[in-house]
ChimeraX commands (.cxc) that place a marker at each C-alpha (Angstrom):
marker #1 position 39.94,20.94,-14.83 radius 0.5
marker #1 position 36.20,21.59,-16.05 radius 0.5
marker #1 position 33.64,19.30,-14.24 radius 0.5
marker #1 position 30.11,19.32,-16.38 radius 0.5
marker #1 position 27.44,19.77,-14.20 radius 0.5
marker #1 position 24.31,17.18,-14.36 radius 0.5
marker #1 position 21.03,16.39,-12.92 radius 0.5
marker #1 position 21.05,13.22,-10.12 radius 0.5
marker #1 position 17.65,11.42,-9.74 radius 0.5
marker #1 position 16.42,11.17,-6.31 radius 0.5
marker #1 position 13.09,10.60,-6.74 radius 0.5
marker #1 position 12.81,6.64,-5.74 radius 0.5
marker #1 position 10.49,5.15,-3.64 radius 0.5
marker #1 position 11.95,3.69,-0.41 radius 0.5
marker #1 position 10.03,0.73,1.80 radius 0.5
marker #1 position 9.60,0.41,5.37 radius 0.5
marker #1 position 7.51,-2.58,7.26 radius 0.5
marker #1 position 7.57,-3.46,10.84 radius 0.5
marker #1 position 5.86,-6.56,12.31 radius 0.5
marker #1 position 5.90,-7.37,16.39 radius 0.5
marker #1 position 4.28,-10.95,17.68 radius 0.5
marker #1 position 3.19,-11.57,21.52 radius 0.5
marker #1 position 3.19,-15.36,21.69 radius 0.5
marker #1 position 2.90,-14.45,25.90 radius 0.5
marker #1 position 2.00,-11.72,27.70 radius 0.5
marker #1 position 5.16,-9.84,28.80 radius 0.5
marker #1 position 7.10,-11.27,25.93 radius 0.5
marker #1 position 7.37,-9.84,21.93 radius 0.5
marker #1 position 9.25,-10.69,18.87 radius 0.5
marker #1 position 9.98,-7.53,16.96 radius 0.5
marker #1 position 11.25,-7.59,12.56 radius 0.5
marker #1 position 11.57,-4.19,10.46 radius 0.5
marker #1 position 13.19,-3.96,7.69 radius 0.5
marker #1 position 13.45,-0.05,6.30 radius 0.5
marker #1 position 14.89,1.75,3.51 radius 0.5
marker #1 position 16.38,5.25,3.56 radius 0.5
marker #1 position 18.00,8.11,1.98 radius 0.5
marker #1 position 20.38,10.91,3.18 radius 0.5
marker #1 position 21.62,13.77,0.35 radius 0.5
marker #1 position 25.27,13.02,0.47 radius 0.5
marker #1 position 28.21,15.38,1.12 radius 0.5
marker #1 position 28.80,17.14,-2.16 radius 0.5
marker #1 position 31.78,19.18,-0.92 radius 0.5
marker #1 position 33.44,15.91,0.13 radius 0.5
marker #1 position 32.71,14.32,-3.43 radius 0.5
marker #1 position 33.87,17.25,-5.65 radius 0.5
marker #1 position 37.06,17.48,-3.39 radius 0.5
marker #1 position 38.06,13.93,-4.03 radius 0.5
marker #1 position 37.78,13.85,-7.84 radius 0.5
marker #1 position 40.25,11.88,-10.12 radius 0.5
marker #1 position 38.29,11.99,-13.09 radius 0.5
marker #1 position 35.13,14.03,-13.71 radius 0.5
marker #1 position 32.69,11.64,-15.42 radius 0.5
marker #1 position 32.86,9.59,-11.36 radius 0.5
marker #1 position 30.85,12.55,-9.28 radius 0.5
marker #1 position 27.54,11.20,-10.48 radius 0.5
marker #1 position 28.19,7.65,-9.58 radius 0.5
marker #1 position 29.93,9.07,-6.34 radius 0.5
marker #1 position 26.76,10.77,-5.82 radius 0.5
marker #1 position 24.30,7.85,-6.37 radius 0.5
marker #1 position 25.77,5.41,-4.42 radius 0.5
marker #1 position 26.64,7.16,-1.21 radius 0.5
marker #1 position 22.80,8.19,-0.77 radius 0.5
marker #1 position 20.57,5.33,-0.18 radius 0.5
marker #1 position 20.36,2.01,2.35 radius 0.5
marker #1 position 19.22,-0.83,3.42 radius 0.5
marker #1 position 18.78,-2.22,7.56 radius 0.5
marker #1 position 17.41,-4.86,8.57 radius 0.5
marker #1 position 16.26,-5.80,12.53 radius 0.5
marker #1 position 15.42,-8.42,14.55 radius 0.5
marker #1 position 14.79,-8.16,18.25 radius 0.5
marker #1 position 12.89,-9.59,21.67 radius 0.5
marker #1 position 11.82,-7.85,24.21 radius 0.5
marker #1 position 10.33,-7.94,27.35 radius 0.5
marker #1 position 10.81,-10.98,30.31 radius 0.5
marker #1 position 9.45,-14.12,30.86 radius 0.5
marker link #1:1,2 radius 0.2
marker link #1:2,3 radius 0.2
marker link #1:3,4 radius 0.2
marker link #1:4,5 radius 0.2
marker link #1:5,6 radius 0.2
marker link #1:6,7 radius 0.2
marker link #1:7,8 radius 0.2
marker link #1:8,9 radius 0.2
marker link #1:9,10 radius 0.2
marker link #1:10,11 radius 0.2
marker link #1:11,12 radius 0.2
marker link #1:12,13 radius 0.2
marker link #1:13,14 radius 0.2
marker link #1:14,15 radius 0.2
marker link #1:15,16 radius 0.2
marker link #1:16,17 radius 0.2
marker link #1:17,18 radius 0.2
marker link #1:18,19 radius 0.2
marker link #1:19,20 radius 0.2
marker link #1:20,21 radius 0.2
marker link #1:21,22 radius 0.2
marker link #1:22,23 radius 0.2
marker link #1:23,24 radius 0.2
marker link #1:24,25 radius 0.2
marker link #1:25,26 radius 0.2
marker link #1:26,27 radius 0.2
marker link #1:27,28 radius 0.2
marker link #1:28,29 radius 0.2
marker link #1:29,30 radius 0.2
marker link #1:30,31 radius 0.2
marker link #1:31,32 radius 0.2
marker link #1:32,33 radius 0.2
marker link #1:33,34 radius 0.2
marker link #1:34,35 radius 0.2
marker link #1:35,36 radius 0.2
marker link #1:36,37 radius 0.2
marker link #1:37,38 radius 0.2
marker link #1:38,39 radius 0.2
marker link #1:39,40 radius 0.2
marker link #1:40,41 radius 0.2
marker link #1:41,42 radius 0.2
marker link #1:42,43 radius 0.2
marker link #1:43,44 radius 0.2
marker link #1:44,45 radius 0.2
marker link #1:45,46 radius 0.2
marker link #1:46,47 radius 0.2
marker link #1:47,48 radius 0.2
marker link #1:48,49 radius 0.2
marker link #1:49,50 radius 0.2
marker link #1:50,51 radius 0.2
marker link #1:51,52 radius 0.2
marker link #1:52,53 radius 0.2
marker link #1:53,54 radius 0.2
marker link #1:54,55 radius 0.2
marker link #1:55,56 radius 0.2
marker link #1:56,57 radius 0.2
marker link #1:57,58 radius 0.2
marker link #1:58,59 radius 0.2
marker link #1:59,60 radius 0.2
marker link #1:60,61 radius 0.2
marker link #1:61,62 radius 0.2
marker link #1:62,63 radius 0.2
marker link #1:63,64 radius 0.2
marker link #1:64,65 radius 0.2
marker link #1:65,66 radius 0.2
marker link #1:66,67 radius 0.2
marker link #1:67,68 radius 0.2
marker link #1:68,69 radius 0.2
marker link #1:69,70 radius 0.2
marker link #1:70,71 radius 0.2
marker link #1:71,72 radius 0.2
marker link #1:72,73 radius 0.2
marker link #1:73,74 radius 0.2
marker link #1:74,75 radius 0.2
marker link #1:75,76 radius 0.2
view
């Protein structure tokens, strides 16, 4: 089986904010929300091919995501 070779894109920009609130002294809300990227495991991909046209959508979706928090901290 031939597999064509190709040229992924992982040049996007990724967002990451953090706010934390004291409404009293030993007490604090805490909200991020962040966005991240990890180059996936190619081996793994090439190994489980069906058809060859799937490795760059395999590729592209198994590299980027999303999280979310939201947290307290602290003691009243």
């Amino acid at each position: 089986m031939r597999v064509d070779g190709g040229s992924p894109d992982f040049d996007e920009t990724l967002y990451n904010a953090g706010v934390v609130w004291r409404p009293v002294k030993h007490w604090s809300l805490f909200t991020s929300y962040s966005e991240g990227f990890a180059i996936p495991d190619v081996g793994r991909v090439l190994r489980g091919i069906d058809t060859p046209r799937t490795v760059g959508r395999q590729l592209r979706e198994s590299a980027s995501h999303r999280d979310r928090q939201y947290r307290d901290r602290g003691a009243l």
